[in-house]
BALOBA-1460 file (C-alpha; in Angstrom, 3 decimals):
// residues 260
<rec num="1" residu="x" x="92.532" y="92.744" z="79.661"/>
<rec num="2" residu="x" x="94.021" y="92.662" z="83.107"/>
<rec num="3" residu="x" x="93.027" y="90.246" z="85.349"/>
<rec num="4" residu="x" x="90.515" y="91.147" z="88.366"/>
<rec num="5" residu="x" x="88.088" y="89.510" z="91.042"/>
<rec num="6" residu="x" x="84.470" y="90.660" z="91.558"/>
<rec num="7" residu="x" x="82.343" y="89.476" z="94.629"/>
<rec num="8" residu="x" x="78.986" y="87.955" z="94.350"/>
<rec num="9" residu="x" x="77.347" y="90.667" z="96.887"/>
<rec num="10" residu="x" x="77.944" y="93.121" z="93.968"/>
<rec num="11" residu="x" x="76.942" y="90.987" z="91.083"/>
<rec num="12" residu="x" x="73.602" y="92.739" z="89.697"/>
<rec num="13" residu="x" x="72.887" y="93.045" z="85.977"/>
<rec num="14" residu="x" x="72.772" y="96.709" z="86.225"/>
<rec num="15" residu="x" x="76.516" y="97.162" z="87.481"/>
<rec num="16" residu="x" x="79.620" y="96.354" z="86.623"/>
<rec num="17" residu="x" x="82.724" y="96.265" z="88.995"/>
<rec num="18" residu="x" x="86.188" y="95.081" z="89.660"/>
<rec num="19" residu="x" x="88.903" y="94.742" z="92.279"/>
<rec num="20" residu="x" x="92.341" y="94.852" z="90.430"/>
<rec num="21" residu="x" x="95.627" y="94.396" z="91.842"/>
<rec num="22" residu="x" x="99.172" y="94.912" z="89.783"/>
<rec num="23" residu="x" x="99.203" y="92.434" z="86.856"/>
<rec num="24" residu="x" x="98.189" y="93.123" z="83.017"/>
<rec num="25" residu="x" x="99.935" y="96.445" z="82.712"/>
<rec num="26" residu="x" x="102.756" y="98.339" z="81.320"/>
<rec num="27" residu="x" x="104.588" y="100.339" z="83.695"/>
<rec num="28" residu="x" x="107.839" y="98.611" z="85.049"/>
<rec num="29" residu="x" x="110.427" y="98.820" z="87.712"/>
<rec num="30" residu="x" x="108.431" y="99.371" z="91.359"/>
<rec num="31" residu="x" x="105.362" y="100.376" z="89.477"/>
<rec num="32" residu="x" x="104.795" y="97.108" z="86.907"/>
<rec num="33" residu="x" x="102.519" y="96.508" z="85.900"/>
<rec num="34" residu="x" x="98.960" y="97.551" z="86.273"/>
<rec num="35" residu="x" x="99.705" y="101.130" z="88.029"/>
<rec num="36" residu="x" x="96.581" y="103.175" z="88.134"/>
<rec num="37" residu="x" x="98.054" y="105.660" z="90.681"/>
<rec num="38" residu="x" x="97.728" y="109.210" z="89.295"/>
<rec num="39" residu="x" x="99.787" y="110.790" z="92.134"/>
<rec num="40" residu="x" x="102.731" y="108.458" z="91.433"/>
<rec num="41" residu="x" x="106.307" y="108.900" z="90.200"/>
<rec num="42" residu="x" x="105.524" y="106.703" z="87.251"/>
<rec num="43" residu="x" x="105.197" y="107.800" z="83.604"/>
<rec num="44" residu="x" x="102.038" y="109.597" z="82.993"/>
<rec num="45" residu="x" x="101.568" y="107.495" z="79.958"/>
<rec num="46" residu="x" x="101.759" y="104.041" z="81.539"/>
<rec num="47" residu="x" x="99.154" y="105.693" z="83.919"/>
<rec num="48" residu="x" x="96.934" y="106.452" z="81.354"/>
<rec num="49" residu="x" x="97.300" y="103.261" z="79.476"/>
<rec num="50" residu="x" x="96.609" y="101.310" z="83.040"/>
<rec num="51" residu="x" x="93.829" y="103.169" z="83.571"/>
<rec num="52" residu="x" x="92.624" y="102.663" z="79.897"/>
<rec num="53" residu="x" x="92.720" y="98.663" z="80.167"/>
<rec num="54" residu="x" x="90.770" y="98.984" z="83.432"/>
<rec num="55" residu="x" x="87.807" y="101.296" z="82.086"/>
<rec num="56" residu="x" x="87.728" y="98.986" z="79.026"/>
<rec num="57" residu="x" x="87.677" y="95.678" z="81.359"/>
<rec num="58" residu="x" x="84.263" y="97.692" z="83.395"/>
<rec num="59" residu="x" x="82.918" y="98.741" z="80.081"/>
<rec num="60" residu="x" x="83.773" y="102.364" z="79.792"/>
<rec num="61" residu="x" x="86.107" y="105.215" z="78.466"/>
<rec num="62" residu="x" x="89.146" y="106.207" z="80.301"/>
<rec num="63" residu="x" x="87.625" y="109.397" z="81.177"/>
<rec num="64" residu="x" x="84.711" y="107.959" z="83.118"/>
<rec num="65" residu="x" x="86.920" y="105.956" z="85.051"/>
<rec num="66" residu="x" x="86.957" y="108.762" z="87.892"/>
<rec num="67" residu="x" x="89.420" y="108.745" z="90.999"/>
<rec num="68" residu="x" x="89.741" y="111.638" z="93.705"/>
<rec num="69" residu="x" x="92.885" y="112.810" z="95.113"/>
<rec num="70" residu="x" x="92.937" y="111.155" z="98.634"/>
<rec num="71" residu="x" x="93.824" y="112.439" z="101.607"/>
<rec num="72" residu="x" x="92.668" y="110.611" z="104.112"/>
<rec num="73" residu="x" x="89.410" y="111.828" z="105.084"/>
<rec num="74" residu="x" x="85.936" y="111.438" z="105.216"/>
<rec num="75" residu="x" x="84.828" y="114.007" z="102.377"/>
<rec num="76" residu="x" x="82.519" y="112.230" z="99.833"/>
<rec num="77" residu="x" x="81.518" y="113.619" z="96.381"/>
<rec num="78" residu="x" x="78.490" y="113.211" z="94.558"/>
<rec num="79" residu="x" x="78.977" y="112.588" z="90.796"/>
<rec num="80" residu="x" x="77.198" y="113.467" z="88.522"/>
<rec num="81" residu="x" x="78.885" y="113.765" z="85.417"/>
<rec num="82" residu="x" x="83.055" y="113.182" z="84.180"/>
<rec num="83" residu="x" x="84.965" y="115.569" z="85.251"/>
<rec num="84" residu="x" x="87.935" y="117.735" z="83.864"/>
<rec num="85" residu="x" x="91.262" y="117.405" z="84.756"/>
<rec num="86" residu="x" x="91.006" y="118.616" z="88.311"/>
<rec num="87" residu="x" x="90.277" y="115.663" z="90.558"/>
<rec num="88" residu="x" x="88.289" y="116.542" z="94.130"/>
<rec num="89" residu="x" x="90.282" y="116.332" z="96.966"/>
<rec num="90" residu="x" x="87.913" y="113.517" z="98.819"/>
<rec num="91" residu="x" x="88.192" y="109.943" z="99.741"/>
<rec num="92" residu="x" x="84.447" y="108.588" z="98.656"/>
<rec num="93" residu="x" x="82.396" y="109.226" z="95.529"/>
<rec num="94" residu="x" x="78.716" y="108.133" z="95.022"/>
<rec num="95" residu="x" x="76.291" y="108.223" z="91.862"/>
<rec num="96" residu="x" x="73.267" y="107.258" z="90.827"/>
<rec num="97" residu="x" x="74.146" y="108.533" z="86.795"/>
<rec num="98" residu="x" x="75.213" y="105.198" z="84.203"/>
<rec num="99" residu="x" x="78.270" y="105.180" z="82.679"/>
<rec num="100" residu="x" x="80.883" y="106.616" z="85.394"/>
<rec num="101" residu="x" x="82.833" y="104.228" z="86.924"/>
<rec num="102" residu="x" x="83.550" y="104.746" z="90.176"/>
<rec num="103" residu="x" x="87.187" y="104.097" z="92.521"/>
<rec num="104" residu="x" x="88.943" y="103.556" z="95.381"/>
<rec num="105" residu="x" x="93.051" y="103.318" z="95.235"/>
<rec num="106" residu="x" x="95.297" y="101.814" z="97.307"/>
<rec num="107" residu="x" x="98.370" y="100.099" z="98.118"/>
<rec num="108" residu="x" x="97.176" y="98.469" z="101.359"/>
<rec num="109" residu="x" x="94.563" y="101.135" z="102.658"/>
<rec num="110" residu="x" x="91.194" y="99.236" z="102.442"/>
<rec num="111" residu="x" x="88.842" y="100.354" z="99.109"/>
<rec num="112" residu="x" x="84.846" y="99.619" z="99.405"/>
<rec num="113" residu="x" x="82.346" y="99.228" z="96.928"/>
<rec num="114" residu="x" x="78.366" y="100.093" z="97.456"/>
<rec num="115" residu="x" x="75.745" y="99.201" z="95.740"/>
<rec num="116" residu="x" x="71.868" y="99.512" z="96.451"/>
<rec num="117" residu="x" x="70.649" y="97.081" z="93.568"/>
<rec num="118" residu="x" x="66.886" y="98.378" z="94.627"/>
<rec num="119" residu="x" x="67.563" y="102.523" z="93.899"/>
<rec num="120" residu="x" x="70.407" y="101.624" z="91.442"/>
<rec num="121" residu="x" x="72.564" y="104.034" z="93.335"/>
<rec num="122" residu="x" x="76.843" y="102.940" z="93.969"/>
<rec num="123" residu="x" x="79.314" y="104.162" z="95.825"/>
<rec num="124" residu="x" x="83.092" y="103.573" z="96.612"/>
<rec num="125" residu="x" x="85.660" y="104.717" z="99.415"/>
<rec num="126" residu="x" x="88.872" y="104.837" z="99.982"/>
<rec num="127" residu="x" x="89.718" y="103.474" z="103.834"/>
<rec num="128" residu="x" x="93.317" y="104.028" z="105.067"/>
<rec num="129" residu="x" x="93.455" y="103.794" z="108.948"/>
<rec num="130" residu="x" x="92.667" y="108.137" z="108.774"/>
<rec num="131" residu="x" x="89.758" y="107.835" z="107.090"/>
<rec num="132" residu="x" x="88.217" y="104.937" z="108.461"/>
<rec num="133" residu="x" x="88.733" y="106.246" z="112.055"/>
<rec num="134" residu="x" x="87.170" y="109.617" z="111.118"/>
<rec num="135" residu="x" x="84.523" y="108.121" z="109.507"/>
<rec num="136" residu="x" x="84.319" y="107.957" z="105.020"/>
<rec num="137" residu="x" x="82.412" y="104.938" z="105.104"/>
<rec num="138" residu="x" x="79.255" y="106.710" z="106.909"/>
<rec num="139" residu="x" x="79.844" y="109.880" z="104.636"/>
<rec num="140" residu="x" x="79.703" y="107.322" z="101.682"/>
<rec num="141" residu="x" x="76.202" y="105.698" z="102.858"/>
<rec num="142" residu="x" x="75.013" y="109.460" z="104.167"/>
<rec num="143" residu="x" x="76.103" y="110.600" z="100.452"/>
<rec num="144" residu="x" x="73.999" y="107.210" z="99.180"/>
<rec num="145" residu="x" x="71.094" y="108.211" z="101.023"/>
<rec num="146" residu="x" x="70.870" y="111.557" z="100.412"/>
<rec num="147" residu="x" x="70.629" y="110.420" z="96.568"/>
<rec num="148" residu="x" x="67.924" y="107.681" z="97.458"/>
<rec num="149" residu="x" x="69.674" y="104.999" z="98.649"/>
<rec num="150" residu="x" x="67.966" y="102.860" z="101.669"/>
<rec num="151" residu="x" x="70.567" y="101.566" z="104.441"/>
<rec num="152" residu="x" x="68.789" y="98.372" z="104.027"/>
<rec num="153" residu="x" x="68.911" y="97.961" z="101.112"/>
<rec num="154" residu="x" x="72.885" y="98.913" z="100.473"/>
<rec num="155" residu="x" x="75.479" y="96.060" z="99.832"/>
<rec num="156" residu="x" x="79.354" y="96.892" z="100.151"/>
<rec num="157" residu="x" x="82.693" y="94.617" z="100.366"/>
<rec num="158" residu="x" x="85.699" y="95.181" z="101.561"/>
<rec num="159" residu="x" x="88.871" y="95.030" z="98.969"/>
<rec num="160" residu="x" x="92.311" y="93.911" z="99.103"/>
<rec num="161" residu="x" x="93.853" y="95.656" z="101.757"/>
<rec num="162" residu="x" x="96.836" y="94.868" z="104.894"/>
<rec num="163" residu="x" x="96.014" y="92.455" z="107.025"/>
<rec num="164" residu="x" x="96.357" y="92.788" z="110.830"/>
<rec num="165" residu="x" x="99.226" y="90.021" z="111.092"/>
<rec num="166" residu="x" x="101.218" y="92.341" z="109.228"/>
<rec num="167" residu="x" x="99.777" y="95.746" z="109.975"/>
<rec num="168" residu="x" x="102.427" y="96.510" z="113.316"/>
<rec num="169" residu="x" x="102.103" y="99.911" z="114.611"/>
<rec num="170" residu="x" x="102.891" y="101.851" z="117.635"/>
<rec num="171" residu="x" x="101.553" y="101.951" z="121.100"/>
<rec num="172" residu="x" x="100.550" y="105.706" z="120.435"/>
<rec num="173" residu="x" x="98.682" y="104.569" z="117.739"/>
<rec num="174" residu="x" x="96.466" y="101.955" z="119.248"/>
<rec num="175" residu="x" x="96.170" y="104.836" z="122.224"/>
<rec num="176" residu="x" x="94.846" y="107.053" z="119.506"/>
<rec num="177" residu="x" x="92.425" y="104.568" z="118.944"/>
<rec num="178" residu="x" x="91.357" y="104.031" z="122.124"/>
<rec num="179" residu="x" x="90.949" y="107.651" z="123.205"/>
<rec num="180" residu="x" x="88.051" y="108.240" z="120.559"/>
<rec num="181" residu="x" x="86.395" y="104.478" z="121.569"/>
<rec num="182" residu="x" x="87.620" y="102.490" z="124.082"/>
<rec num="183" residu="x" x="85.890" y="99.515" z="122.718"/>
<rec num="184" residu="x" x="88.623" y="100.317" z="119.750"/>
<rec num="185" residu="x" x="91.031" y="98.645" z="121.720"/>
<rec num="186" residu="x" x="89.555" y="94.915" z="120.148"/>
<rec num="187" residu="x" x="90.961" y="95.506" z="116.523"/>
<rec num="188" residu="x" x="94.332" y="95.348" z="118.458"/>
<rec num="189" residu="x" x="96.675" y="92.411" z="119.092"/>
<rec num="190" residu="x" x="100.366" y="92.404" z="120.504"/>
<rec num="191" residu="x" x="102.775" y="90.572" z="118.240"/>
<rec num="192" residu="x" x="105.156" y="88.659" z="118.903"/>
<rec num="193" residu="x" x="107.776" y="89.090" z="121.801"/>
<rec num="194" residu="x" x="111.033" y="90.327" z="120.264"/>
<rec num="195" residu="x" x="114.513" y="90.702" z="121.231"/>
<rec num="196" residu="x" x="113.767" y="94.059" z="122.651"/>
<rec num="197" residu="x" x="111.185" y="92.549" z="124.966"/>
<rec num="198" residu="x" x="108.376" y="95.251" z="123.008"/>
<rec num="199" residu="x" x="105.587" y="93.372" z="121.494"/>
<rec num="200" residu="x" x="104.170" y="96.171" z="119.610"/>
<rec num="201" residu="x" x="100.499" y="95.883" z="118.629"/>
<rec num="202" residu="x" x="99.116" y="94.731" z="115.207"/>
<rec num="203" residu="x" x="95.973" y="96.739" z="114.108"/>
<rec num="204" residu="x" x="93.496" y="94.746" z="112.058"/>
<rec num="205" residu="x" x="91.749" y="97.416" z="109.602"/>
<rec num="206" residu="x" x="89.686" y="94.955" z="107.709"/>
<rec num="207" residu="x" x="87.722" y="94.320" z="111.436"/>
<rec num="208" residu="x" x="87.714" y="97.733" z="111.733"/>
<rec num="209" residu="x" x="85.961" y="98.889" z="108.933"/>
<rec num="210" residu="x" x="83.555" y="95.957" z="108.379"/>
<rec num="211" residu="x" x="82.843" y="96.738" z="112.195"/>
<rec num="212" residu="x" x="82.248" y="100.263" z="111.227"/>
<rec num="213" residu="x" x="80.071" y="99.490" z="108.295"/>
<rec num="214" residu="x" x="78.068" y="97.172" z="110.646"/>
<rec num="215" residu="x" x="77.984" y="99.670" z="113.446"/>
<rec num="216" residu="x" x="76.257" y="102.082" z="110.273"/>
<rec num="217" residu="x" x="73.335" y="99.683" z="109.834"/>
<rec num="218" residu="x" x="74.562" y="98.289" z="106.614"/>
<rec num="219" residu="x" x="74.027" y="94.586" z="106.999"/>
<rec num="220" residu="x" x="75.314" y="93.127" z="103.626"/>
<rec num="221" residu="x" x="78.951" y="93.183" z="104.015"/>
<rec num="222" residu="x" x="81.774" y="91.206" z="103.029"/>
<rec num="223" residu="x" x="85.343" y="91.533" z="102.434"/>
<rec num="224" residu="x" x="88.459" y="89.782" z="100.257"/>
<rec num="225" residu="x" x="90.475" y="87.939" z="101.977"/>
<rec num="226" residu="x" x="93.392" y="89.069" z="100.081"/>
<rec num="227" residu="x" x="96.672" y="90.967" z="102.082"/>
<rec num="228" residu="x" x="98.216" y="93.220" z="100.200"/>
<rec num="229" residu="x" x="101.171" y="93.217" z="102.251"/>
<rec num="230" residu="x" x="101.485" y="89.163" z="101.962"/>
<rec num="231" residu="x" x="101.119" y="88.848" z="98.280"/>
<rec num="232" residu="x" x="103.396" y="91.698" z="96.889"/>
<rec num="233" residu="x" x="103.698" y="89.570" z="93.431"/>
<rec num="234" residu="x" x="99.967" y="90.188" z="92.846"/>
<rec num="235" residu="x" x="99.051" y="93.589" z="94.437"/>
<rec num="236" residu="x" x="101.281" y="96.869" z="95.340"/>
<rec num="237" residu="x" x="101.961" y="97.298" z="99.175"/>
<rec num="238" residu="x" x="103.608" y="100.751" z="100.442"/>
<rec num="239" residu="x" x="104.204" y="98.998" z="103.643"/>
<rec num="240" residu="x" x="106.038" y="95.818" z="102.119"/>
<rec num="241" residu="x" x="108.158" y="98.181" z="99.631"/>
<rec num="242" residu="x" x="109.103" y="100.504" z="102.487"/>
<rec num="243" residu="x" x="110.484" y="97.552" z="104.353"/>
<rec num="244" residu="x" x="112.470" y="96.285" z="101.323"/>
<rec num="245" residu="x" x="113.898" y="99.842" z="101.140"/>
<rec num="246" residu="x" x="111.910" y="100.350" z="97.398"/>
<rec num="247" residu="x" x="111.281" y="104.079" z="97.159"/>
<rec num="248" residu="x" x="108.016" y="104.632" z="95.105"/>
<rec num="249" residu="x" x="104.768" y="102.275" z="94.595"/>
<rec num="250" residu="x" x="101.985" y="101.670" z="92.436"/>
<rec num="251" residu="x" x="98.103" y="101.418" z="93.315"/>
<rec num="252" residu="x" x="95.579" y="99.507" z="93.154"/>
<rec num="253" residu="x" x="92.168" y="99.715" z="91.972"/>
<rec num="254" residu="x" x="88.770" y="98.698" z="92.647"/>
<rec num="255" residu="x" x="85.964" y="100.178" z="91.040"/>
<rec num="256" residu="x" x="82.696" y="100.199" z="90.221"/>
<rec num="257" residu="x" x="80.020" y="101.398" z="87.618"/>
<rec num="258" residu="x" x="76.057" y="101.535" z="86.481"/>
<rec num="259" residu="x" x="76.070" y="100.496" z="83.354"/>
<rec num="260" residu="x" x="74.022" y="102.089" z="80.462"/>
């Protein structure tokens, strides 16, 4: 069984849930080991065996184990039932049914898990910079709520993801920022000075969405401290393999499930 960490906000003997990162699998190469990532250039069958030890680690069947195909935006789907091969084209999901697991992927975009432990209704989003800015964390609680769920009563944390120390973007990113909040501007930080004389900002996207989340009226809120980019033995980073010229990476998981 791979190895995984849970959070105590989320422990409840009704659910079951997991944040995984890259060891206990079988792909190799870029992609070892624990590669859930669907869309990847690794072999389908590693894939499916990945995601097979991680449904069986939650408690379920590979099928249940259900991940959209992400693009970066604030779509949410309400589940209701395993689906067939096609996978919705969203970044959130949300049920209230036992026995689906629910995920976010990653390889340093920020995944969340929800849970209201009152309405026994979950949730989980997948929060790159694109989709946190346009807003999948309130679709995911709107989606919640429209099922039953109470704002106040909702718990979510905040999975391995970059951290801002080495999340350096451009100056026309941070202005992006800042154009649709101003008040944006505080999840920014100038690095150091280098040889250039630039210090280019550093964007902090676990502030950012546990701001957002707060900002939503969800109160119970936590995060892992863990950085994907610092600790590329133990969880994939795009960022860190684009830097060490590695084409291809692997995702992580987090996930989350009702049980029966």
């Amino acid at each position: 069984m791979p190895p995984f960490k849970t959070h105590k906000l989320l422990e409840h003997p009704s659910v079951s849930h997991g944040f995984f990162g890259r060891r206990g699998g079988v792909s190799t190469g870029q992609f070892s080991t624990l590669n859930t990532g669907q869309g990847s250039e690794d072999e389908p069958e590693n894939v499916f065996e990945n995601r097979r030890r991680v449904a069986e680690a939650l408690g379920v069947l590979e099928p249940r184990l259900l991940s959209n195909y992400q693009i970066h935006s604030a779509e949410v789907v309400i589940v209701d039932g395993p689906w067939d091969r096609t996978r919705p084209k969203a970044d959130g999901l949300v049920t209230k049914m036992p026995g689906l697991a629910l995920s976010a992927l990653g390889a340093d975009c920020g995944p969340v898990l929800f849970h209201d432990p009152v309405e026994n209704i979950i949730g989980a989003c997948h929060a790159g910079w694109g989709g946190a800015l346009k807003g999948v964390t309130t679709s995911t609680v709107k989606a919640m709520e429209s099922l039953g769920a109470k704002r106040d009563n909702i718990r979510a944390v905040l999975g391995p993801c970059i951290s801002g120390r080495n999340y350096e973007v451009g100056h026309d990113f941070r202005d992006s920022f800042v154009a649709e909040n101003e008040s944006y501007d505080r999840f920014f930080e100038l690095g150091p000075d280098k040889q250039s004389g630039d210090r280019k900002p550093h964007f902090d996207l676990k502030r950012f969405i546990l701001a957002r989340l707060r900002a939503e009226g969800v109160t119970r809120i936590d995060c892992l401290e863990d950085c994907t980019y610092g600790d590329p033995e133990a969880y994939f980073s795009y960022r860190y393999n684009t830097h060490q010229g590695v084409k291809g990476y692997g995702r992580n998981i987090s996930a989350i499930m009702l049980k029966e």
